[in-house]
C-alpha positions in Angstrom: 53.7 59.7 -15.8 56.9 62.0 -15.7 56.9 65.4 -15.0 60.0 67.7 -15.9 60.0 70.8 -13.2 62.7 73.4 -12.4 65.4 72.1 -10.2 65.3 75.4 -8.5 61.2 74.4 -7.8 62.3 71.3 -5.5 61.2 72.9 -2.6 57.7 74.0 -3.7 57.1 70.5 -6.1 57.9 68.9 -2.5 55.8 71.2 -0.2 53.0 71.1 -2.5 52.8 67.2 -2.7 53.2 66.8 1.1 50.6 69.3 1.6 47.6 67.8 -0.9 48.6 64.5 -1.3 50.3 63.2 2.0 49.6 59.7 1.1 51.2 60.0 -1.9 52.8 56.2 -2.4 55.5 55.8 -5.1 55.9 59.1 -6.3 60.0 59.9 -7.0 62.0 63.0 -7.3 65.8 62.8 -9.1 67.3 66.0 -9.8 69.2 66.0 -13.4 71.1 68.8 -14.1 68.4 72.0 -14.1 65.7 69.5 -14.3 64.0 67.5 -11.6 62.4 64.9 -12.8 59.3 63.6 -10.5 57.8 60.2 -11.9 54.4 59.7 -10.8 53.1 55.8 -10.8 49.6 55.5 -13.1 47.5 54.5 -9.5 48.5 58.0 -8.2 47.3 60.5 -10.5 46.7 63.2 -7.3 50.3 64.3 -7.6 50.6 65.1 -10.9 47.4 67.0 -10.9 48.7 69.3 -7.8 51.7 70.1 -9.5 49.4 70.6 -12.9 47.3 73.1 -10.8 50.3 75.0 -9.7 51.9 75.5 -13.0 55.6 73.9 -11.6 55.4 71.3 -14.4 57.7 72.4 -17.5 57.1 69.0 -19.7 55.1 66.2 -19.3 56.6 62.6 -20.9 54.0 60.4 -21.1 55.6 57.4 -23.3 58.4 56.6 -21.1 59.0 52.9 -20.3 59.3 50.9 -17.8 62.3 52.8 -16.2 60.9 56.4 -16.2 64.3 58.0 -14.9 66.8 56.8 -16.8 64.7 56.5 -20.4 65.8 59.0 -23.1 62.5 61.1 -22.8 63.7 62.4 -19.3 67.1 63.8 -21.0 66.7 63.6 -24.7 69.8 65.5 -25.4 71.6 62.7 -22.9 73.5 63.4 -19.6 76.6 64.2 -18.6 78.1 62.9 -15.6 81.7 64.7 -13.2 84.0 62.4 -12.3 85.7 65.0 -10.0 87.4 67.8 -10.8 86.9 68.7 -14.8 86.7 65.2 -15.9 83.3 64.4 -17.0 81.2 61.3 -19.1 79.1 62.1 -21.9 78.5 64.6 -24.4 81.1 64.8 -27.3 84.3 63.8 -26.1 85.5 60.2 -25.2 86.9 60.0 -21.6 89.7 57.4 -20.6 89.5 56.1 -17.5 92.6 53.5 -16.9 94.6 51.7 -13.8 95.0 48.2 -12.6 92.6 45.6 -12.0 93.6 46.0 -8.3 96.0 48.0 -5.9 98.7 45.6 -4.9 101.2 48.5 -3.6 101.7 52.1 -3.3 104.6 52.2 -5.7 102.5 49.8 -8.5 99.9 52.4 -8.3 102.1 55.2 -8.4 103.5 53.8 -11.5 100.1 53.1 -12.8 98.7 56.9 -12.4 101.3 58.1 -13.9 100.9 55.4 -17.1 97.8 56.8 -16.5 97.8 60.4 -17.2 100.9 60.5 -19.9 98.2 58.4 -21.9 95.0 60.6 -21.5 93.1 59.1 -19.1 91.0 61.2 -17.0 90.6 59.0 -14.0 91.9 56.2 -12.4 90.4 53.0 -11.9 91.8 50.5 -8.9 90.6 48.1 -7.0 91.0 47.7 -3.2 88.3 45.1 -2.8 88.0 42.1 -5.5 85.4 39.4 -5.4 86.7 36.8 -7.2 85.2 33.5 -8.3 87.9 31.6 -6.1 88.4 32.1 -2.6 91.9 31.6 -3.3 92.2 34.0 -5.7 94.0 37.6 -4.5 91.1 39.2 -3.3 92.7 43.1 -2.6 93.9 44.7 0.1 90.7 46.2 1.6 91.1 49.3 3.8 95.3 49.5 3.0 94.2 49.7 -1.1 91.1 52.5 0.1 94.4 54.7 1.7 96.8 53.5 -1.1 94.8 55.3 -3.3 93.6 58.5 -1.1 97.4 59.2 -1.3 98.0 58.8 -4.9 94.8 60.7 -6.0 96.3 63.4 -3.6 99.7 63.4 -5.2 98.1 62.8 -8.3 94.8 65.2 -8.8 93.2 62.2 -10.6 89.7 61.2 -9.6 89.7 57.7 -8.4 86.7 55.0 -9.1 87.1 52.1 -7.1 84.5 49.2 -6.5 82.3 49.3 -3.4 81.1 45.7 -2.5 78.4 45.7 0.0 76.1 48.3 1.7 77.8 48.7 4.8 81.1 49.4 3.2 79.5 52.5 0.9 80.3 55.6 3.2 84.3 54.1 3.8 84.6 53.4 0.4 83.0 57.1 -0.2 85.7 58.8 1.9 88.3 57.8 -0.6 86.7 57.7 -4.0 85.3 60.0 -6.6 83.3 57.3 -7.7 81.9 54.2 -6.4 81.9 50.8 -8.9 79.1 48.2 -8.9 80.5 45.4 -9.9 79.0 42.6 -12.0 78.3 40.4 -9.8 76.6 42.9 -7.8 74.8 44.3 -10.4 71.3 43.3 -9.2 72.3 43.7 -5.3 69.3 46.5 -4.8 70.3 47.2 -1.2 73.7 48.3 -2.3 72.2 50.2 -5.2 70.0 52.1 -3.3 72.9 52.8 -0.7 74.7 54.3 -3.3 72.1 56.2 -4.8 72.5 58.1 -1.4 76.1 57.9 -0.8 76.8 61.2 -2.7 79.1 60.1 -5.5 78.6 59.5 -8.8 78.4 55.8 -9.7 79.7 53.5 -12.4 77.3 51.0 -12.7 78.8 47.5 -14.5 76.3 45.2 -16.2 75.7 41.9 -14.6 76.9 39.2 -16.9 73.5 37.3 -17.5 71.7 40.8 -17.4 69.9 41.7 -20.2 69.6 45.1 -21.2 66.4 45.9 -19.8 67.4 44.8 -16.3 71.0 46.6 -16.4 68.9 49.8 -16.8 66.3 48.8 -14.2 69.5 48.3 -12.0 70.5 51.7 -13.1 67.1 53.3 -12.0 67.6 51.4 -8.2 70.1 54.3 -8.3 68.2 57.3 -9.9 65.1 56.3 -7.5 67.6 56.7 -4.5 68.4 60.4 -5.7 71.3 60.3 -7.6 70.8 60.6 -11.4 75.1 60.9 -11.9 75.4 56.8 -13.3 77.5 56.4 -15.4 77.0 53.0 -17.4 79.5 50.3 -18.2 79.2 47.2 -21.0 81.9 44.8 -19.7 80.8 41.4 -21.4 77.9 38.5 -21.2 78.2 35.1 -20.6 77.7 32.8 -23.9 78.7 29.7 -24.8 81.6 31.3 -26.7 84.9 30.1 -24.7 86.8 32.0 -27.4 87.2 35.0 -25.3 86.5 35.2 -21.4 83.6 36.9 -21.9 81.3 37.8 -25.0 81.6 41.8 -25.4 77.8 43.2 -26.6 78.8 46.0 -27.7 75.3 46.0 -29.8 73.9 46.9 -26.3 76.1 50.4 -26.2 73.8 51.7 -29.4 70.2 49.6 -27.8 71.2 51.8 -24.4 72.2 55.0 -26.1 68.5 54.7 -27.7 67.2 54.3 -25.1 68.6 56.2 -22.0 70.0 59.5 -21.2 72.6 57.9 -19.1 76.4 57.6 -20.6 77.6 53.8 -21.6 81.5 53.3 -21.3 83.3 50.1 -22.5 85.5 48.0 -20.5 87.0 45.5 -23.5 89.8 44.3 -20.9 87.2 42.3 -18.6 85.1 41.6 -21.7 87.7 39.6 -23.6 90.3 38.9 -21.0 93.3 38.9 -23.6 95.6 42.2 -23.7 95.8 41.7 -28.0 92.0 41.7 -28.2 91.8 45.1 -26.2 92.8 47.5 -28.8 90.5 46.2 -31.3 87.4 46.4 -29.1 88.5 49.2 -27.9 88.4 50.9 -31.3 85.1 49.4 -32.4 83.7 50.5 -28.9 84.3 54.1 -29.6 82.9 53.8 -33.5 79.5 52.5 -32.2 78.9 55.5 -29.9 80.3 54.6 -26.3 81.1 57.6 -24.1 84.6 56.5 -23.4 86.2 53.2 -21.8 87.6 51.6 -18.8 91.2 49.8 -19.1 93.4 47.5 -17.3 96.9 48.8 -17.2 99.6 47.8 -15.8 103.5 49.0 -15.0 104.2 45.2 -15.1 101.4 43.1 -16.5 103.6 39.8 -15.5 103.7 40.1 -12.3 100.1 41.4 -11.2 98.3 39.7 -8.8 95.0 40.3 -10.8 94.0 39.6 -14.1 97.3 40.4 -16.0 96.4 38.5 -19.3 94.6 41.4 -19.7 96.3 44.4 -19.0 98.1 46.5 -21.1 101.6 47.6 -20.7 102.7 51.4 -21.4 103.6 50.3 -24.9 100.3 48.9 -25.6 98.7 51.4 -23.6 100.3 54.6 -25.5 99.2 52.9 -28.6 95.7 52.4 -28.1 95.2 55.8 -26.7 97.2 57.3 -30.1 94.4 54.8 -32.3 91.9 55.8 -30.7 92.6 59.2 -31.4 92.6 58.9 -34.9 89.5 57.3 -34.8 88.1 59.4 -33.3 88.7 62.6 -35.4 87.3 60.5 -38.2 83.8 60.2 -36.2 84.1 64.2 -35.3 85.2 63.8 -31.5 88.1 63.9 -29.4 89.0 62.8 -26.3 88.1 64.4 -22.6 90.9 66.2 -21.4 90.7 66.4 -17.5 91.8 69.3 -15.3 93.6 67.3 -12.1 91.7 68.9 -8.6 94.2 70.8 -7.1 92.6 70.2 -3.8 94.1 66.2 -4.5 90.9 64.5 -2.4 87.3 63.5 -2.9 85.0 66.6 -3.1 
């Protein structure tokens, strides 16, 4: 069972279930905007009748599924998720979020932020840490990338979202980031999704590659159990036997997950096809079947980058992607998110 109380009754839902049910096992508070959701598992009625009693409980959502947090019922009306600053996911608009695979220097960054922001984008994506399928493969610069980017976002006032990589990592990578990236290989890691459902930051969650839907969004609830209902999600390819393209981009699941969470879904058509000319037509088709924005390779000098350049768009492509999607986009009644850079130029 899910109960929707006040946000501003957190104090008094908590005191009230400590107080008549202290062996109260499984139940789990997320506060979502002025809600706070507080899912009660069907062998533990005793908490939901206390609250009942005490007349905290606004709605009760009974047909919920298997992932009471993140289902539709919780948030009918969907969710909305800060990126830092103004920029935000969800809702009406269609956020950009756009950088290179991975940091390789303060000046290629640099560059790529300011690519960045001439095209729309609202963030900045970069990685400092890259697991890679090779162990020869360029695998980021670690801590140097984490301070390559602090300084750019300074100079900048872009949020940053950067991948995190293991638990013990989550409160370093924190310090520099707006938002922390699961990756998809780490999609099912639970100990790192439940560290980052307490690290404080909002989190874009990638779906594993042989994930179906149902487990991406039990991934997803790791996070919301932990405390932290700002996840944003992201469709970035399966594995099929299709060797056409480097993965197979499902972007039937962006409508199956808009039906059936609250959570926003944003597209990343660069990892999902790995070939820069396939990008803009995904891209398009990404934002006519409903996505909440996408996430984009770019790069100053797709040639020589150290990580995945086949992929990455130049400023040329870039600029003309972002002017398509535009058009598109007024067609289907939205527009894109236009983000306010934080003057204070460093994670909140």
């Amino acid at each position: 069972m899910l109960l929707v109380c006040r946000a501003a009754d957190e104090e008094a839902v908590r005191e009230r279930i400590h107080a008549r049910v202290p062996a109260a096992h499984g139940t789990t508070m997320c506060r979502l905007g002025d809600q706070l959701l507080v899912y009660v598992p069907g062998d533990q009625p005793a908490p939901a009748e206390v609250l009942h009693e005490s007349g905290l409980v606004q709605r009760v959502v009974t047909d919920h599924s298997d992932v009471p947090l993140t289902d539709r019922a919780a948030a009918p009306l969907g969710s909305i998720v800060s990126l830092g600053g103004s920029a935000t996911v969800g809702g009406v608009d269609f956020a950009l979020i756009a950088g290179p695979c991975a940091v390789e220097s303060y000046e290629q960054l640099s560059a790529s932020v300011e690519m960045a922001k001439a095209g729309g984008a609202v963030a900045l994506r970069g990685g400092a840490y890259k697991p890679r399928s090779s162990p020869y493969s360029f695998q980021g610069l670690g801590d140097e990338g984490l301070r390559i980017m602090s300084k750019v976002r300074a100079e900048s006032g872009l949020p940053v979202v950067t991948e995190v990589v293991d638990a013990e990592t989550v409160d370093l990578v924190a310090e520099h980031a707006d938002v922390l990236q699961i990756g998809t290989r780490n999609a099912q890691n639970f100990t790192l999704l439940k560290a980052v459902g307490q690290a404080g930051r909002p989190v874009l969650l990638k779906r594993g590659f042989g994930c179906t839907v149902s487990e991406w969004l039990q991934a997803a609830e790791y996070v919301l159990a932990a405390g932290n209902p700002n996840v944003v999600l992201c469709e970035r390819g399966i594995r099929s036997f299709e060797p056409a393209t480097r993965f197979t981009l499902d972007l039937s699941a962006v409508a199956v997950v808009k039906h059936r969470s609250h959570l926003p879904v944003v597209v990343d058509p660069s990892h999902g096809v790995g070939h820069r000319h396939l990008v803009k037509p995904l891209a398009l088709a990404a934002a006519a079947v409903g996505a909440d924005g996408l996430l984009l390779d770019i790069h100053p000098d797709p040639p020589s980058a150290l990580c995945d350049g086949a992929q990455a768009l130049d400023r040329e492509r870039w600029f003309d992607l972002a002017g398509a999607l535009a058009d598109v986009l007024t067609s289907l009644g939205r527009g894109l998110t236009i983000g306010e850079p934080d003057p204070a130029g460093h994670a909140a």
